[in-house]
mmCIF file of the N, C-alpha and C atoms, coordinates in Angstrom:
data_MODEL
# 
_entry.id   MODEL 
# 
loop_
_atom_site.group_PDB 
_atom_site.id 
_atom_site.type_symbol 
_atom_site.label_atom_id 
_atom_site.label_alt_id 
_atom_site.label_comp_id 
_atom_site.label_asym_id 
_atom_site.label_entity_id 
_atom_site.label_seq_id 
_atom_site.pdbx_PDB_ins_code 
_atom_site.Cartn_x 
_atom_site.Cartn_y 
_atom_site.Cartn_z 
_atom_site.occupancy 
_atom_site.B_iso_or_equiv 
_atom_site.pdbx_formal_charge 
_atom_site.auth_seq_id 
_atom_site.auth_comp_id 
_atom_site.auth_asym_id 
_atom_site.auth_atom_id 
_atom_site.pdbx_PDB_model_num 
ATOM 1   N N  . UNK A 1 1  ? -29.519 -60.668 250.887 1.00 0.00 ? 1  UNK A N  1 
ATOM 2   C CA . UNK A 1 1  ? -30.150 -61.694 251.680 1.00 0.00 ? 1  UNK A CA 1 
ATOM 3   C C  . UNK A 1 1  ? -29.094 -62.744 252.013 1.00 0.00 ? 1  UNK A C  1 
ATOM 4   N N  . UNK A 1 2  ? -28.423 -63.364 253.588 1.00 0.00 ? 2  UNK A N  1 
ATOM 5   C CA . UNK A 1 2  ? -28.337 -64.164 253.724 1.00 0.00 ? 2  UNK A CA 1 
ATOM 6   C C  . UNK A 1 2  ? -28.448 -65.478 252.565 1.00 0.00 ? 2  UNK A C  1 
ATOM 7   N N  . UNK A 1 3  ? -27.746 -66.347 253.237 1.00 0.00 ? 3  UNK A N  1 
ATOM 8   C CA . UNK A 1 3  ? -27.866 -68.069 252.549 1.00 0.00 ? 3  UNK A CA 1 
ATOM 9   C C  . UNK A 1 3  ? -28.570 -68.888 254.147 1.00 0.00 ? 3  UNK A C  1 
ATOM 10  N N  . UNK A 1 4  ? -29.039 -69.724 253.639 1.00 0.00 ? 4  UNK A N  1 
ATOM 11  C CA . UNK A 1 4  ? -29.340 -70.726 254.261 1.00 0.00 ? 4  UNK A CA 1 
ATOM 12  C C  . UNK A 1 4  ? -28.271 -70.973 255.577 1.00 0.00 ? 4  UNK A C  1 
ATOM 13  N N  . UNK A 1 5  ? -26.627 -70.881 255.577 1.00 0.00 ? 5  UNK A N  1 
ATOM 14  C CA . UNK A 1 5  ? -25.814 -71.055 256.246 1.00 0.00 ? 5  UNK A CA 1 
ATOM 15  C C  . UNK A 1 5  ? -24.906 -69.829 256.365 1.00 0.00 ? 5  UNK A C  1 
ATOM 16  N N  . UNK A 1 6  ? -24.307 -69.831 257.090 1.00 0.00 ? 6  UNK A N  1 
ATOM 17  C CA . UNK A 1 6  ? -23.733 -68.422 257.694 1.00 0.00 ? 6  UNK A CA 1 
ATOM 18  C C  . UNK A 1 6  ? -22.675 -68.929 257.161 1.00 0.00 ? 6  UNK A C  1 
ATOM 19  N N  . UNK A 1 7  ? -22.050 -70.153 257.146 1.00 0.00 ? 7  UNK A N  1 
ATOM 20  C CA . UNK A 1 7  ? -20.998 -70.470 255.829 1.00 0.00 ? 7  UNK A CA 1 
ATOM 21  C C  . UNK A 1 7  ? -21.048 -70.026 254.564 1.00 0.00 ? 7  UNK A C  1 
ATOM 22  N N  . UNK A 1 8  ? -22.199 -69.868 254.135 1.00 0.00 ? 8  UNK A N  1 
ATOM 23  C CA . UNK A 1 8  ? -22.588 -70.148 252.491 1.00 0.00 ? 8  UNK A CA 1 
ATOM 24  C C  . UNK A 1 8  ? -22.831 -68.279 252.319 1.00 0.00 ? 8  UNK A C  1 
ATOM 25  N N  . UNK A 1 9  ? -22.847 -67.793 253.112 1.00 0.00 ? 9  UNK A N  1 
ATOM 26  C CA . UNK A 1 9  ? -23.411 -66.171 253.054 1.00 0.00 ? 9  UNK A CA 1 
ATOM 27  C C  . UNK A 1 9  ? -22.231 -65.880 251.743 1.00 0.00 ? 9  UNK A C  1 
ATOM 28  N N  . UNK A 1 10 ? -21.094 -65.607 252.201 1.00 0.00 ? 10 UNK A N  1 
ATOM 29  C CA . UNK A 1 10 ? -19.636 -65.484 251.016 1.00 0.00 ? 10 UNK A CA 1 
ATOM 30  C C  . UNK A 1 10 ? -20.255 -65.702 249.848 1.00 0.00 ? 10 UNK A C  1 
ATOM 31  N N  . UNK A 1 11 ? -20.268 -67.589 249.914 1.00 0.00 ? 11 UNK A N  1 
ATOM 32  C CA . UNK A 1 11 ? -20.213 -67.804 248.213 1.00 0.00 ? 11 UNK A CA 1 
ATOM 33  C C  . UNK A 1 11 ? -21.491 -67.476 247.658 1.00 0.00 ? 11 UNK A C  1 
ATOM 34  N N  . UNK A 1 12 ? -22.497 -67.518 248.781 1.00 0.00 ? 12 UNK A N  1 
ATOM 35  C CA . UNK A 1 12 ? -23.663 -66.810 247.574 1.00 0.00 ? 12 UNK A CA 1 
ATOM 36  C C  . UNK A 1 12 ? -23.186 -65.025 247.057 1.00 0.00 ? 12 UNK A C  1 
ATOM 37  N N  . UNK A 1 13 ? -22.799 -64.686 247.590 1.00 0.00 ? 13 UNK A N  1 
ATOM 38  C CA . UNK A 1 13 ? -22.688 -63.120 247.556 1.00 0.00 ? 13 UNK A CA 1 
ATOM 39  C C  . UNK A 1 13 ? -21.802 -63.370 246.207 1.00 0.00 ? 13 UNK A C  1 
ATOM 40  N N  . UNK A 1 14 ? -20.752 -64.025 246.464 1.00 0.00 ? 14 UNK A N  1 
ATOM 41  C CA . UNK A 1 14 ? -19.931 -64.100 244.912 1.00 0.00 ? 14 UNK A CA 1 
ATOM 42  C C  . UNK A 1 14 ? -20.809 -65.086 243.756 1.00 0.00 ? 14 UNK A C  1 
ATOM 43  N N  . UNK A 1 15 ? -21.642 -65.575 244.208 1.00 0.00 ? 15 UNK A N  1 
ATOM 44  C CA . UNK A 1 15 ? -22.171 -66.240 242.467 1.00 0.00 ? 15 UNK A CA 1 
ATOM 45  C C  . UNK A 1 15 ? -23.030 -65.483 242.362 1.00 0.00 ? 15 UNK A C  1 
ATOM 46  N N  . UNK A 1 16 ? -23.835 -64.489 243.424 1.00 0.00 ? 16 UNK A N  1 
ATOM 47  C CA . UNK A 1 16 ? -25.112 -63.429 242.988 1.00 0.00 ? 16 UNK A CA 1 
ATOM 48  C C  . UNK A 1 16 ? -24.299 -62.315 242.058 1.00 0.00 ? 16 UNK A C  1 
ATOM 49  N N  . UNK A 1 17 ? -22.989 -61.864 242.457 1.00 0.00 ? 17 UNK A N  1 
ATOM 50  C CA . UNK A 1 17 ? -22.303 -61.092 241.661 1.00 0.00 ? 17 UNK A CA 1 
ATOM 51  C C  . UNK A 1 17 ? -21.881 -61.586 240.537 1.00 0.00 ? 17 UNK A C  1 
ATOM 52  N N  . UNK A 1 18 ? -21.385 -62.992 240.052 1.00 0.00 ? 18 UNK A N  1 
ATOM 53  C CA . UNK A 1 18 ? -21.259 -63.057 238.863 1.00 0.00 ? 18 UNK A CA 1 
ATOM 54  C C  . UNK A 1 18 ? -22.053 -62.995 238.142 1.00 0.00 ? 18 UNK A C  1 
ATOM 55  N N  . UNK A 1 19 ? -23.727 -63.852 238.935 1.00 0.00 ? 19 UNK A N  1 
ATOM 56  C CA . UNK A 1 19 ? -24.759 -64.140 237.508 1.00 0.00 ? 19 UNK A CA 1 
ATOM 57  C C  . UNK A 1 19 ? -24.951 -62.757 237.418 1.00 0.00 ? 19 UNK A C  1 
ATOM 58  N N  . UNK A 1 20 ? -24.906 -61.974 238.223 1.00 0.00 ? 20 UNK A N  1 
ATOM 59  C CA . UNK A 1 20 ? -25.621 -60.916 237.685 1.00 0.00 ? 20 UNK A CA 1 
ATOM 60  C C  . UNK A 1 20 ? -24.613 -59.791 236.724 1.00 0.00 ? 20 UNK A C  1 
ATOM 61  N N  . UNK A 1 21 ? -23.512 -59.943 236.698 1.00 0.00 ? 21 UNK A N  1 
ATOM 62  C CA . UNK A 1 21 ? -22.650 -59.374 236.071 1.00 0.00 ? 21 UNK A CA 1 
ATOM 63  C C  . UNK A 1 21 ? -22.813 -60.124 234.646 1.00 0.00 ? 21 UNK A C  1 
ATOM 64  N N  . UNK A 1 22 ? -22.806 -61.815 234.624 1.00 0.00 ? 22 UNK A N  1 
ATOM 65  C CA . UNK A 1 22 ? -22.896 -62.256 233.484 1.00 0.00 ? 22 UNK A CA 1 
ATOM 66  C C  . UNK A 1 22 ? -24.218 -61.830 232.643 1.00 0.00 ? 22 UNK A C  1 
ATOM 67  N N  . UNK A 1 23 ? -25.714 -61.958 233.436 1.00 0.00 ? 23 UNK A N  1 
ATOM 68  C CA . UNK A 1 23 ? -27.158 -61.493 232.938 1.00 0.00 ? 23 UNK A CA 1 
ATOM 69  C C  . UNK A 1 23 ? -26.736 -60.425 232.642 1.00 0.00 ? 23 UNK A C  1 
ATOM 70  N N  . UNK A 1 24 ? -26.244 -59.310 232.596 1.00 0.00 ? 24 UNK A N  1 
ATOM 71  C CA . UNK A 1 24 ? -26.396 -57.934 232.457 1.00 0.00 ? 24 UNK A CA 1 
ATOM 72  C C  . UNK A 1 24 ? -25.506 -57.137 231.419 1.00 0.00 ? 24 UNK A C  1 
ATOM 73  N N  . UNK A 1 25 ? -24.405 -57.947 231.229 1.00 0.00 ? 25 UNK A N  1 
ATOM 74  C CA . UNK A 1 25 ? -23.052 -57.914 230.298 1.00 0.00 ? 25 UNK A CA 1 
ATOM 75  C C  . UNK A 1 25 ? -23.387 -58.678 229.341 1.00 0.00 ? 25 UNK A C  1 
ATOM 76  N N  . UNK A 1 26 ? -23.717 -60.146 229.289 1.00 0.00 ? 26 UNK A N  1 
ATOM 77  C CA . UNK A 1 26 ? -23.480 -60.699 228.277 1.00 0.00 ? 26 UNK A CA 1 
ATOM 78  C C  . UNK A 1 26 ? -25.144 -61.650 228.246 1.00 0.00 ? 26 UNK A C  1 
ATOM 79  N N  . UNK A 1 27 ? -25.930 -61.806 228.911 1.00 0.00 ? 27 UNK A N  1 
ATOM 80  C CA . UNK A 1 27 ? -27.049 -62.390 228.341 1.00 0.00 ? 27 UNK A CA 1 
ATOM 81  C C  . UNK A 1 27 ? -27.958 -61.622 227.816 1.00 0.00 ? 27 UNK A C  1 
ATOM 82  N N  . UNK A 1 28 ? -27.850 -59.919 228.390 1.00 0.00 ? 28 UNK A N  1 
ATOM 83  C CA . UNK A 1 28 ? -28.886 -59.405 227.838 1.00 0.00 ? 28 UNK A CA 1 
ATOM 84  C C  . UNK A 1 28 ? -29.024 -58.805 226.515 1.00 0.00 ? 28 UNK A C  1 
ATOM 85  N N  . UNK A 1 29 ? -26.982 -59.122 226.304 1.00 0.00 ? 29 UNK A N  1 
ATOM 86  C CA . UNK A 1 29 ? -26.709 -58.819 225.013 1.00 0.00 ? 29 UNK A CA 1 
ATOM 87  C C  . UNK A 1 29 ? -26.980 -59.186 223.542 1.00 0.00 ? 29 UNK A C  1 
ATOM 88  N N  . UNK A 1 30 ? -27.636 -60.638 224.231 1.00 0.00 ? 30 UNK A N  1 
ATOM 89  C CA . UNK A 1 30 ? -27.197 -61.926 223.088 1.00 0.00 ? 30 UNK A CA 1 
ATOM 90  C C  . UNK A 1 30 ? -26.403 -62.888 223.479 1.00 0.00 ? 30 UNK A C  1 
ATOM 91  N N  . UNK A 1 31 ? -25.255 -62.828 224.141 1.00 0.00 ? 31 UNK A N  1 
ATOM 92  C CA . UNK A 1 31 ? -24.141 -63.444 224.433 1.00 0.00 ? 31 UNK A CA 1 
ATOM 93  C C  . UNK A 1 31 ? -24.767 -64.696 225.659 1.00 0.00 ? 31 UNK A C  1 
ATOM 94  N N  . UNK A 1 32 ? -25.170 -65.761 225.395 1.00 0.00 ? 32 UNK A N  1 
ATOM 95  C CA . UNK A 1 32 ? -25.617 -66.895 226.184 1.00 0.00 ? 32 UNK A CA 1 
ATOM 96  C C  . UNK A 1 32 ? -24.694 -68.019 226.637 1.00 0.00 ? 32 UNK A C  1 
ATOM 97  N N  . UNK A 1 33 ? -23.630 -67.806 225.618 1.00 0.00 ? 33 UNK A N  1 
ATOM 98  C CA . UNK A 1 33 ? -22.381 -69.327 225.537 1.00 0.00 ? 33 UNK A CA 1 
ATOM 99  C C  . UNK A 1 33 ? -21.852 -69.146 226.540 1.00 0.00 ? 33 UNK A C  1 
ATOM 100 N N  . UNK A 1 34 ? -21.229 -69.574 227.417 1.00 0.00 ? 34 UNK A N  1 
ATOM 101 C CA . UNK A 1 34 ? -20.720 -70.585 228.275 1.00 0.00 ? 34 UNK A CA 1 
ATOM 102 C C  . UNK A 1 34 ? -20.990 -70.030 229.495 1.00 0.00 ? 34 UNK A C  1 
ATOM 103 N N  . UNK A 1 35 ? -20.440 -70.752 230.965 1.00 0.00 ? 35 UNK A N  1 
ATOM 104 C CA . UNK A 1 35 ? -21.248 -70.945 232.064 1.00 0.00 ? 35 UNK A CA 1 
ATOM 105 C C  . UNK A 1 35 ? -20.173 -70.409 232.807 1.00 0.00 ? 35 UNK A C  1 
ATOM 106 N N  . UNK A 1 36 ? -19.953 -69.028 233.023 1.00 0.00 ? 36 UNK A N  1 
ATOM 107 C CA . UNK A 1 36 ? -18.435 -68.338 233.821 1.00 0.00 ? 36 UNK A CA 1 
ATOM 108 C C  . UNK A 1 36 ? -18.765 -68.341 235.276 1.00 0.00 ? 36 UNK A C  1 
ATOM 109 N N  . UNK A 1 37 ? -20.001 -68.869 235.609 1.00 0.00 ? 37 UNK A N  1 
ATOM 110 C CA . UNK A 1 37 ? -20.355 -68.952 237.168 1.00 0.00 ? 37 UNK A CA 1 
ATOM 111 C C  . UNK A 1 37 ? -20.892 -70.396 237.856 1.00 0.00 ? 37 UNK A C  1 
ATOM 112 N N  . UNK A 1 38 ? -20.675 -71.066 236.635 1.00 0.00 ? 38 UNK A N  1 
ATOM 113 C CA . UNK A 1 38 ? -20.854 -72.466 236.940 1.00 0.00 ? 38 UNK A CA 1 
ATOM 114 C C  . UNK A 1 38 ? -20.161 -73.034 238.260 1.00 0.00 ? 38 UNK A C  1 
ATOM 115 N N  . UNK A 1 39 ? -18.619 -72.574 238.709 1.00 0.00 ? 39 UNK A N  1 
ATOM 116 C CA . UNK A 1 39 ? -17.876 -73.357 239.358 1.00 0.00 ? 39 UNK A CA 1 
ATOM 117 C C  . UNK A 1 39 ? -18.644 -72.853 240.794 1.00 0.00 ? 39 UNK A C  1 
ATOM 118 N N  . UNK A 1 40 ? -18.677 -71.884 240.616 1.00 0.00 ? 40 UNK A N  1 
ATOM 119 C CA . UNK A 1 40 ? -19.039 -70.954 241.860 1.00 0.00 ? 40 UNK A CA 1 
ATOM 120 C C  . UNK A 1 40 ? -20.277 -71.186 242.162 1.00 0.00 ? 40 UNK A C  1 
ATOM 121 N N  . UNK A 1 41 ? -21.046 -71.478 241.610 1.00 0.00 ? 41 UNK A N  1 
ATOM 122 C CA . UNK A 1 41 ? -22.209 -71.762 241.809 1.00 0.00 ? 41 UNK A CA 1 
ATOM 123 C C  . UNK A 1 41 ? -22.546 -73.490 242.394 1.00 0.00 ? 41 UNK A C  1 
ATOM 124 N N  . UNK A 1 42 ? -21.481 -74.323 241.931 1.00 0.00 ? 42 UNK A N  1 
ATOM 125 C CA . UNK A 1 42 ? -21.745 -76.265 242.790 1.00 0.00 ? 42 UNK A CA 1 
ATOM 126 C C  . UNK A 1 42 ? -21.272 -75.462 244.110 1.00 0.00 ? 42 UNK A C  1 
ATOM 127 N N  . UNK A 1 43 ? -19.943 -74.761 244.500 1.00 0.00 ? 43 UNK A N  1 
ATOM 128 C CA . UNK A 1 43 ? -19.561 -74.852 245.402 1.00 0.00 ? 43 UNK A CA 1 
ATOM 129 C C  . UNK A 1 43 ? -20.652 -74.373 246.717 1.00 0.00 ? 43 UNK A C  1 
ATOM 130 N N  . UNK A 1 44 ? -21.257 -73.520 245.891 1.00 0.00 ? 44 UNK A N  1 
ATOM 131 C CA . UNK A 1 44 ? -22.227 -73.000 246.852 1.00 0.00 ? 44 UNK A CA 1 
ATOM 132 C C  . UNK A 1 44 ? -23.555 -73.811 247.114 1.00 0.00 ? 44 UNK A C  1 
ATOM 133 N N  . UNK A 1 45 ? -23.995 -74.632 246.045 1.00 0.00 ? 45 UNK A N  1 
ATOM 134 C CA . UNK A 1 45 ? -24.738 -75.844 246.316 1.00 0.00 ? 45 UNK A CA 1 
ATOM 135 C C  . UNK A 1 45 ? -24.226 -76.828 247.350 1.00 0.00 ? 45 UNK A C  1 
ATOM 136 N N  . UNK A 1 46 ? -23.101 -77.223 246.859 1.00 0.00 ? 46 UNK A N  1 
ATOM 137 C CA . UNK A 1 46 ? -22.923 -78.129 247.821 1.00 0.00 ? 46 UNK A CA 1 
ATOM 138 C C  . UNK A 1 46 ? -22.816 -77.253 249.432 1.00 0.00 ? 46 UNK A C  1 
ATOM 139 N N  . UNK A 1 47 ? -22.195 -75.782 250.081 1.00 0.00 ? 47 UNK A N  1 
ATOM 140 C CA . UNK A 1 47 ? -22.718 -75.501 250.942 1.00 0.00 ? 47 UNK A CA 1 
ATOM 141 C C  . UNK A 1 47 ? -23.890 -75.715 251.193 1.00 0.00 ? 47 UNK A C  1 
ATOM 142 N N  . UNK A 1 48 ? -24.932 -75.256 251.026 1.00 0.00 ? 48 UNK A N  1 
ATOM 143 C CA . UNK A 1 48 ? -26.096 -74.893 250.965 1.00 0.00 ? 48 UNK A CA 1 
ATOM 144 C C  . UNK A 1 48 ? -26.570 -76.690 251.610 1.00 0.00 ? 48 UNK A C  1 
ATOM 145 N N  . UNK A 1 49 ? -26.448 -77.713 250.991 1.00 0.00 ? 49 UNK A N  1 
ATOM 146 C CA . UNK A 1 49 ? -26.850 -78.952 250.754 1.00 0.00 ? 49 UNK A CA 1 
ATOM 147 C C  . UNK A 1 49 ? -25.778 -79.282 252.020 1.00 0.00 ? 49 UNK A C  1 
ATOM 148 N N  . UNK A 1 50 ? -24.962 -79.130 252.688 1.00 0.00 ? 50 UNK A N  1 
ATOM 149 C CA . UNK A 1 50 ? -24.662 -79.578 254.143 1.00 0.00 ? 50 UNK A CA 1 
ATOM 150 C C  . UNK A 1 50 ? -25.474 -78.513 255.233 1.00 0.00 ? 50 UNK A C  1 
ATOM 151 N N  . UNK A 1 51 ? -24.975 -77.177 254.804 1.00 0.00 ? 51 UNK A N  1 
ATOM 152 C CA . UNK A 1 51 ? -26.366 -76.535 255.915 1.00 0.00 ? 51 UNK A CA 1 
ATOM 153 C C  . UNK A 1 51 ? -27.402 -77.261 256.170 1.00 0.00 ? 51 UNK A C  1 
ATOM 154 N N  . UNK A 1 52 ? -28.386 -77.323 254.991 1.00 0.00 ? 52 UNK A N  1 
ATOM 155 C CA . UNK A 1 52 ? -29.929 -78.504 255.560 1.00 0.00 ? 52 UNK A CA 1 
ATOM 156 C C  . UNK A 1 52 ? -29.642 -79.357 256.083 1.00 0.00 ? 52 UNK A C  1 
ATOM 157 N N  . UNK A 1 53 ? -28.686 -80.129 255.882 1.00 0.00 ? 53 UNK A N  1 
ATOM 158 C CA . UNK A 1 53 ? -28.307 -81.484 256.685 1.00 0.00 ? 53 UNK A CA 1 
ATOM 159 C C  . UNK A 1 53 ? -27.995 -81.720 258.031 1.00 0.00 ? 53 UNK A C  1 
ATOM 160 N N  . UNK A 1 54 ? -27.558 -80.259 258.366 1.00 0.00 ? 54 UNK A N  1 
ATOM 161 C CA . UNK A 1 54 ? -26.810 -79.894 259.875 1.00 0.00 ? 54 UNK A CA 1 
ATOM 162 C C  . UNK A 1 54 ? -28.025 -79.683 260.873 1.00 0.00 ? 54 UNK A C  1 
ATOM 163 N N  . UNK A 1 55 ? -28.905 -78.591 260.031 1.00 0.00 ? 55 UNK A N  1 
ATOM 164 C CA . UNK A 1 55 ? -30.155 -78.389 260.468 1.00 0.00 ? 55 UNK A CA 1 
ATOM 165 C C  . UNK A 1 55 ? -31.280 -78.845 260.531 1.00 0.00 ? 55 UNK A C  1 
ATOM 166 N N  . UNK A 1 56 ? -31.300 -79.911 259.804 1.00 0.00 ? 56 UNK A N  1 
ATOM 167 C CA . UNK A 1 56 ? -32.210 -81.065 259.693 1.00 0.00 ? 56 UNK A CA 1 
ATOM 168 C C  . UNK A 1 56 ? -33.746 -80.344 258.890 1.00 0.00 ? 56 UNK A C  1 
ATOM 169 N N  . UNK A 1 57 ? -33.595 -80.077 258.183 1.00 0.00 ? 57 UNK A N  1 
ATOM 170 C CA . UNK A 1 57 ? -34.646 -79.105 257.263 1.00 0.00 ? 57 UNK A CA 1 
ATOM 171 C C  . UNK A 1 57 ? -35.163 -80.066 256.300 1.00 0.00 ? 57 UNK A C  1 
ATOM 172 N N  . UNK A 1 58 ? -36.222 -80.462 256.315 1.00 0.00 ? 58 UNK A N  1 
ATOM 173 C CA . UNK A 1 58 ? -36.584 -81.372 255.546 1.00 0.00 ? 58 UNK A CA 1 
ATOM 174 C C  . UNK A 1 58 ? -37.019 -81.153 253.826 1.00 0.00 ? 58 UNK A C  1 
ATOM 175 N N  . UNK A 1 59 ? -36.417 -81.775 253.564 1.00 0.00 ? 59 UNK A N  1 
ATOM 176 C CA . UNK A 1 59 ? -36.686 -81.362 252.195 1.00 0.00 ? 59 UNK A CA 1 
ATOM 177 C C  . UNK A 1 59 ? -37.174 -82.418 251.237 1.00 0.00 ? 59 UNK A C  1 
ATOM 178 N N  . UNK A 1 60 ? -38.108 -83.239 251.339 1.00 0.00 ? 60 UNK A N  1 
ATOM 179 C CA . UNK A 1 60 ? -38.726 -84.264 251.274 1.00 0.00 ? 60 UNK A CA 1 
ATOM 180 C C  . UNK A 1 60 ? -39.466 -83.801 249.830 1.00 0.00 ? 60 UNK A C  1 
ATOM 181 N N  . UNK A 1 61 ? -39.211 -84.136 248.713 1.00 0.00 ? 61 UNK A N  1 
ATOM 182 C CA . UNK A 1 61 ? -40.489 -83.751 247.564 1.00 0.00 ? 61 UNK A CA 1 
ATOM 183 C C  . UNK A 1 61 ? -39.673 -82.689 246.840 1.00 0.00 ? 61 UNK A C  1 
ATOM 184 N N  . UNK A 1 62 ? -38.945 -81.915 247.477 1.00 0.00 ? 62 UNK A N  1 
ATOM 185 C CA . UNK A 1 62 ? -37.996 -80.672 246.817 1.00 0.00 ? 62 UNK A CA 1 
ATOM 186 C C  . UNK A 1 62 ? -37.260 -81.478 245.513 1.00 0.00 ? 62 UNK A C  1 
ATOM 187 N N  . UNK A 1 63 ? -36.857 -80.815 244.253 1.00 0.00 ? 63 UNK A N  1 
ATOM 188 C CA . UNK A 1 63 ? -36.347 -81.431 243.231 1.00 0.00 ? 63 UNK A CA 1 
ATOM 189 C C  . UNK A 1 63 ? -35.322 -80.386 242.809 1.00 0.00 ? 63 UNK A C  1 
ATOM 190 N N  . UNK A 1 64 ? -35.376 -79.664 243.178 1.00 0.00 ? 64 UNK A N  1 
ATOM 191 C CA . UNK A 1 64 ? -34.452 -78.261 242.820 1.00 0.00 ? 64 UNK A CA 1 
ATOM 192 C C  . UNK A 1 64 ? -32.433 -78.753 243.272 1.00 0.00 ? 64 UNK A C  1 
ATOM 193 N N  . UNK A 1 65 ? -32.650 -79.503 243.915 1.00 0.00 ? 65 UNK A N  1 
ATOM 194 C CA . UNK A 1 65 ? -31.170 -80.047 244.563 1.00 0.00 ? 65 UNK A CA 1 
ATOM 195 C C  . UNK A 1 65 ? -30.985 -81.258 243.804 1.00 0.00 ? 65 UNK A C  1 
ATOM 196 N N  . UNK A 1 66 ? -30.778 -81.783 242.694 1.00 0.00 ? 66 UNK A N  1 
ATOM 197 C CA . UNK A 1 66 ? -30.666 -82.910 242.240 1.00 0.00 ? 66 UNK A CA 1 
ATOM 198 C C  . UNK A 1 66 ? -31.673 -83.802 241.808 1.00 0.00 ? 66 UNK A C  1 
ATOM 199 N N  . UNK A 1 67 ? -31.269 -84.655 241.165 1.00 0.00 ? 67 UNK A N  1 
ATOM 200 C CA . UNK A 1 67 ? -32.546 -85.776 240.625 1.00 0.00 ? 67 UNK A CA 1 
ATOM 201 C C  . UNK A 1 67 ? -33.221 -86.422 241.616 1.00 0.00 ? 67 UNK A C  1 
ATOM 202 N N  . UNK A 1 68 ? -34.426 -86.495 241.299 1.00 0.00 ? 68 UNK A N  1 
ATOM 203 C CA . UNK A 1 68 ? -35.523 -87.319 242.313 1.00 0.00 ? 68 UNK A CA 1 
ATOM 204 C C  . UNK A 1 68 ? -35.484 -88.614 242.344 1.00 0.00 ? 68 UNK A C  1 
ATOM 205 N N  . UNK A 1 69 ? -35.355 -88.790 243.737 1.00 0.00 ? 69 UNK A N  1 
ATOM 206 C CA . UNK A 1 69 ? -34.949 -90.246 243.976 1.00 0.00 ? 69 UNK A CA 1 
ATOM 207 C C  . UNK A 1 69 ? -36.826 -90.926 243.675 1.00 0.00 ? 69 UNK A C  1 
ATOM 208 N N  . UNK A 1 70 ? -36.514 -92.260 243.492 1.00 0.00 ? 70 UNK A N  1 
ATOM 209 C CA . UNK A 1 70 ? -38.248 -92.610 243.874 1.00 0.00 ? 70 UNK A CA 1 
ATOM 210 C C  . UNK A 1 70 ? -38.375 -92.489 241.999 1.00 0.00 ? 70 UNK A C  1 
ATOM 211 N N  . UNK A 1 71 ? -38.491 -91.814 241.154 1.00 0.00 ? 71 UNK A N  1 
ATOM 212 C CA . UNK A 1 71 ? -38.754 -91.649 240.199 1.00 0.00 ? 71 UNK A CA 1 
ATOM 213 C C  . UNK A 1 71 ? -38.313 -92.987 239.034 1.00 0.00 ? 71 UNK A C  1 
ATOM 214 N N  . UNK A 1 72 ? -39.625 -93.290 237.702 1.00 0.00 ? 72 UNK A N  1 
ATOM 215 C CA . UNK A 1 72 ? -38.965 -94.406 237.464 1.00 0.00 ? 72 UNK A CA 1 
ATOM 216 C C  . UNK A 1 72 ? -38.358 -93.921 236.360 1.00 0.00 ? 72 UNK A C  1 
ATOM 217 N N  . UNK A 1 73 ? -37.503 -94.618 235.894 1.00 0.00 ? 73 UNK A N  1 
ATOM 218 C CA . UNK A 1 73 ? -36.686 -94.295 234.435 1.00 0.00 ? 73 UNK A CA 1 
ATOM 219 C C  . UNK A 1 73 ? -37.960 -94.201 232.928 1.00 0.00 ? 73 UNK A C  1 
ATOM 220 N N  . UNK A 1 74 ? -38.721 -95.312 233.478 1.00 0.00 ? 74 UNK A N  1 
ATOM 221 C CA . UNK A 1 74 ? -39.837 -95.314 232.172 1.00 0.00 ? 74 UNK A CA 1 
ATOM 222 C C  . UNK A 1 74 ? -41.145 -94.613 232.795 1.00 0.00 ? 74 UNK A C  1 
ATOM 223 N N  . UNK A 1 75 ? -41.723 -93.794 231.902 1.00 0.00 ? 75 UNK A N  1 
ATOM 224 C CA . UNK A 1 75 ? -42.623 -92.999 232.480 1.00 0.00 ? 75 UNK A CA 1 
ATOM 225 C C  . UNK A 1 75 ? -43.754 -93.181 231.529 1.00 0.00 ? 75 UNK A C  1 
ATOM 226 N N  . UNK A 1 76 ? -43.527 -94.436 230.342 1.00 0.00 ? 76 UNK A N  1 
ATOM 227 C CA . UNK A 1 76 ? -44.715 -94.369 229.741 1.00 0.00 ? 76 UNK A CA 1 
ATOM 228 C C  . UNK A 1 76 ? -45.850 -95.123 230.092 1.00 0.00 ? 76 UNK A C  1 
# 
C-alpha cells in the first residue's frame, strides 16, 4: 500500500520491512529490547506530517501524530 505521499511511499516500504523483520525475528521470539526501526520510522512521520499539510487534510481531533493540543495538564 502506498503512503499518504508519493514522497513517503520509499520510507514507508523500508520501516514496513524492518518492523516486520524485527516482529518476526525478534519480538515473536521474546526479544522486545530496543527500537532498530525507531530512526526510520520519525523520518517517515515527519514525511507523512508535511504530506497532510501540502494537502490540506484535516486532521482535527486525530492524536496518533503527537500530543493533543487543547488538553489540560491536570485532569483531576
Amino acid at each position: 500500500m502506498n503512503s499518504v505521499g508519493e514522497a513517503c511511499t520509499e520510507l514507508k516500504r523500508e520501516y514496513d520491512q524492518c518492523f516486520n523483520r524485527w516482529f518476526a525475528e525478534k519480538f515473536l521470539k521474546g526479544d522486545s529490547a530496543g527500537d532498530p526501526c525507531g530512526q526510520l520510522f520519525k523520518r517517515y512521520q515527519l514525511c507523512v506530517q508535511k504530506a497532510i499539510k501540502e494537502k490540506d487534510i484535516p486532521i482535527e481531533g486525530l492524536e496518533f501524530m503527537g500530543p493533543s493540543k487543547g488538553k489540560s495538564e491536570n485532569s483531576s
